[in-house]
N, C-alpha and C positions, 0 to 999 in steps of 0.2 A: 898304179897311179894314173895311168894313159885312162880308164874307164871314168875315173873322178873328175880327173882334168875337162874329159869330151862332156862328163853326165850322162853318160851311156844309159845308167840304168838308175838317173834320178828318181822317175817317177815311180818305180817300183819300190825304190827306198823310202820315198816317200810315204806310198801307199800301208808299207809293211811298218813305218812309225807310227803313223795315224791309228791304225788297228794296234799298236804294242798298248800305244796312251790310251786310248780305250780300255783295253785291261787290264789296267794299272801296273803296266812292265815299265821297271825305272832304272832298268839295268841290267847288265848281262853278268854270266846266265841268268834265266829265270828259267823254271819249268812247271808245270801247272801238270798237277798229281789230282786226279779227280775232281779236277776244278780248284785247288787248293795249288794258291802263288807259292813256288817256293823261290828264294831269292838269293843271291848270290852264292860262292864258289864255299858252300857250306860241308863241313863232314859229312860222310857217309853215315853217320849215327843217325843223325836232324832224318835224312832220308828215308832210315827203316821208322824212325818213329813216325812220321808222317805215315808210310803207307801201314805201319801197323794201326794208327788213327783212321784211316779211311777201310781198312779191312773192319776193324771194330763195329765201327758204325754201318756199313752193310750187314752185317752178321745180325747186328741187332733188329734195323729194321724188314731182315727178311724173317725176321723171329714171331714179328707183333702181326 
């Protein structure tokens, strides 16, 4: 609380919101899987489908 209080490391938080908005991060977690938002405190399922979605589409376009 002593670092909030002083703003020790306002502009750093700052800086690291400005860049979250930017990437349309509206909450935590978010983790970004090949470029693909994933977004909050989601099953382990959501997870493998997602990178089984981004494995796919690799596969294909290293295909063509």
């Amino acid at each position: 609380s002593e670092c909030v209080e002083n703003g020790l490391h306002a502009d750093r938080a700052a800086a690291f919101t400005t860049m979250a908005r930017r990437l349309g991060v509206r909450g935590t977690p978010t983790f970004f899987i090949d470029g693909y938002p994933v977004q909050g405190a989601l099953p382990l399922e959501t997870f493998r489908e997602v990178f089984e979605s981004v494995l796919s589409e690799r596969a294909t376009a290293e295909s063509e």
